[in-house]
N, C-alpha and C positions, 0 to 999 in steps of 0.2 A: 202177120199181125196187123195187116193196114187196117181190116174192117175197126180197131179199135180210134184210129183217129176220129171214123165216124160217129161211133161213142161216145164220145166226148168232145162235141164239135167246138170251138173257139168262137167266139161274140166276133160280129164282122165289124162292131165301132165300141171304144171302149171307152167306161167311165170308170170314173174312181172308185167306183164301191168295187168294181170290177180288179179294176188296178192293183188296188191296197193289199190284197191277198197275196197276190200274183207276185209283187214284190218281196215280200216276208217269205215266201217262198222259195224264192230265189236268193236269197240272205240264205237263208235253213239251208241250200243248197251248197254255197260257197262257204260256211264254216264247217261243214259237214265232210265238204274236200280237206278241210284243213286240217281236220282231225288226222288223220295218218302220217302228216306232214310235218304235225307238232310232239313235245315230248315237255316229259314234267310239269311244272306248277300253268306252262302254257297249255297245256293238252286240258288241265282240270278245269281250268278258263272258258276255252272253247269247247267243251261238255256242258256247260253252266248254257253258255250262247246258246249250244244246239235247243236245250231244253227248252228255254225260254222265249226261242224265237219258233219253235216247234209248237209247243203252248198258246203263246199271243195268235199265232195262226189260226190254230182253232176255233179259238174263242172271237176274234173280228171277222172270220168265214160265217160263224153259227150265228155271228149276230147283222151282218150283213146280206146273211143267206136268208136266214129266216129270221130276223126279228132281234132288234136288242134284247127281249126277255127271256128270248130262245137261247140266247147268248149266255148268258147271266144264270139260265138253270143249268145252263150246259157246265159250267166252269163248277159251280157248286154242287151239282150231281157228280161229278167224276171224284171232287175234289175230295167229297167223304165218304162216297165209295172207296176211294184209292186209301184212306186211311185205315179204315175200319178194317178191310183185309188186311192191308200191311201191319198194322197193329197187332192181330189175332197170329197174322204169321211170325213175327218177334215173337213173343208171348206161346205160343202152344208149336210152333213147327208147321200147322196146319193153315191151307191145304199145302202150299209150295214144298214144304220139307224145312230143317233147319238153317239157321244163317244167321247172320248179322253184320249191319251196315259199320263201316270205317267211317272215322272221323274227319275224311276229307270231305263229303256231304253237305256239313255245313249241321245250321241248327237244325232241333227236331221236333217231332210235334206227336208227342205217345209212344217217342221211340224213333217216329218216321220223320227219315231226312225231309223239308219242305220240297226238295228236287225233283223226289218220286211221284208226289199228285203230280207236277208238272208235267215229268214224262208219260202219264198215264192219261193224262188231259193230251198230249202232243201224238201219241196212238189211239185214241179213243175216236174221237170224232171221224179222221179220213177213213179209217176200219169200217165206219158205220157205214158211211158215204158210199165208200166202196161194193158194200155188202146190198145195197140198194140197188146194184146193177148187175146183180150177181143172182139175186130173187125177188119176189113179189109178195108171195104169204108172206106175214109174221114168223113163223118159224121158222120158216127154211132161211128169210135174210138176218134174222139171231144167232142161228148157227154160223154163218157165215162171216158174222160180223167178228164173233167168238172165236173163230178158225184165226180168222187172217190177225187178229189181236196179238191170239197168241203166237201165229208163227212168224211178227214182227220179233216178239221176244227172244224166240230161236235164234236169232241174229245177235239181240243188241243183247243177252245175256253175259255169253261168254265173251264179249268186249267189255265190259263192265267189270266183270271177273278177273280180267287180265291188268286194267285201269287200276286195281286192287279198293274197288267201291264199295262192293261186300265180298265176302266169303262163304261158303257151304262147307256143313257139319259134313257131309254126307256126301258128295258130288259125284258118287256112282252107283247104278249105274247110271246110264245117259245116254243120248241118242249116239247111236254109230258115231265116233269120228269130235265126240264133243265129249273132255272125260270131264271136267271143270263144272258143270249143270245138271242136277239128279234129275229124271224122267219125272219125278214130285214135279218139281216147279213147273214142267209143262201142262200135267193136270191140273195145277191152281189158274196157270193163268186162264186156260180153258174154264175151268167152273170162274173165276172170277169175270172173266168176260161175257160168259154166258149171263150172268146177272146184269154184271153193268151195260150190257146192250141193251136187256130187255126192257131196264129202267130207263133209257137214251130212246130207246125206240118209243116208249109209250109217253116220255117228255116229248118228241117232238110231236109228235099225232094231236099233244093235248094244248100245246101253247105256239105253233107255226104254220102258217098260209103253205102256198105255193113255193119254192125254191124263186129268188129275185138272180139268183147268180148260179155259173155251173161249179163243179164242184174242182176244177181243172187244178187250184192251187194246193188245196191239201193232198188231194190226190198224184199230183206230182210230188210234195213231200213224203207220202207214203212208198213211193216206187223207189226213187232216190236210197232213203233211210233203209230199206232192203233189199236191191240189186247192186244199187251205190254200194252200199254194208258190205253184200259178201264180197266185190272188189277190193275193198278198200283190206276184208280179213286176209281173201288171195295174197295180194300183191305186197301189202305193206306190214300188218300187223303178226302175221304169222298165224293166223286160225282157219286154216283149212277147211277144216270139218263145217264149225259156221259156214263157211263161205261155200263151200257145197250145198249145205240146207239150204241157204240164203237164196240161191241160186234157182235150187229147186222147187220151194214152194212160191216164190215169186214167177217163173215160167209156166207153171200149174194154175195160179189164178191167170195170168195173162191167158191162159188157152180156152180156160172155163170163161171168161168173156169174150174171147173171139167166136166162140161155139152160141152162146148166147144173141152176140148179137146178129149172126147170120140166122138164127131162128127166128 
């Protein structure tokens, strides 16, 4: 995997716009350790953290990458994105399958915990980012953006499940080794994502320059949040199967850009 450091080369002098990311990053990393580490009302704490420090990331990357107003559509694109499904998915079962969120969440907004745009803005952005080095067409890097979205979810689902955050009507079947997450929920997040890229894709095209910064900080919260994950399912939380997925579609994008960037 070394051709990938080239990938993603490191600024040889650094400033703050540069910085700021890079730190929030690094934050998202270390509460993100500390998640397996903690238990009860501390564990719900540090979920809260991850979200939000996962979130802020995104949103001061997109807006120091490309532009505060890049920034600003970004947060509010995802933000009623993320409702308008989640909404429809309370309400009819559709696409995800059935569910509903516990009262540990916090307040709601149509139903929907305020936590979930967060976490959906904190996957959103590095997924896209990422998918940018993955293709070139519009299609192909929608797809891709869509894929890796959803198979963050693959991870952080059945942790969330276990967290007891929501619940499923229906939670089989499920992929090999995951009994807790119906195959439904993978198809929404897919069609969800496929939408919400396409609309991310043609925001950035219609209101951002050149990239000013690389994308090294969310994109390290992205690797973290699922190779980090499936460890953290291995070793401490007891979710195997996660952490097998977790494993595996994280080594599958890393090969699809080692092949990439030697071509």
């Amino acid at each position: 995997m070394i051709p990938l450091i080239a990938a993603f080369p490191l600024p040889r002098t650094w400033t703050a716009r540069q910085v700021v990311p890079v730190v929030l990053a690094l934050a998202l990393v270390g509460t993100a350790i500390a998640y397996p580490l903690s238990g009860g009302g501390t564990r719900d704490a540090v979920s809260w953290a991850i979200v939000l420090l996962g979130a802020a990331l995104s949103v001061v990357h997109a807006s120091l990458s490309r532009g505060v107003r890049t920034g600003v559509a970004v947060l509010v694109l995802v933000g009623v994105v993320s409702v308008v499904f989640e909404s429809i998915g309370l309400a009819t079962g559709y696409p995800y399958g059935s569910y509903t969120y516990s009262d540990t969440l916090g307040p709601t907004l149509l139903g929907v915990p305020f936590l979930v745009p967060l976490a959906w803005l904190m996957m959103a952005w590095p997924s896209w980012l990422l998918a940018g080095y993955l293709a070139d067409r519009r299609p192909a890097r929608i797809a891709w953006a869509a894929g890796i979205f959803a198979a963050w979810d693959v991870v952080l689902d059945p942790q969330m499940v276990q967290a007891g955050y929501w619940t499923w009507a229906h939670p089989t079947p499920g992929l090999p080794g995951i009994d807790t997450v119906p195959l439904t929920n993978l198809a929404g997040w897919l069609l969800a994502g496929a939408v919400l890229m396409t609309l991310l894709d043609l925001l950035v095209a219609r209101t951002a320059g050149p990239p000013r910064i690389g994308p090294a900080a969310p994109l390290l919260a992205l690797a973290w949040m699922t190779l980090g994950g499936a460890l953290a399912h291995a070793g401490w939380l007891d979710l195997p199967g996660s952490a097998a997925w977790g494993a595996a579609l994280g080594v599958a994008v890393l090969v699809a850009l080692a092949v990439r960037h030697r071509r």
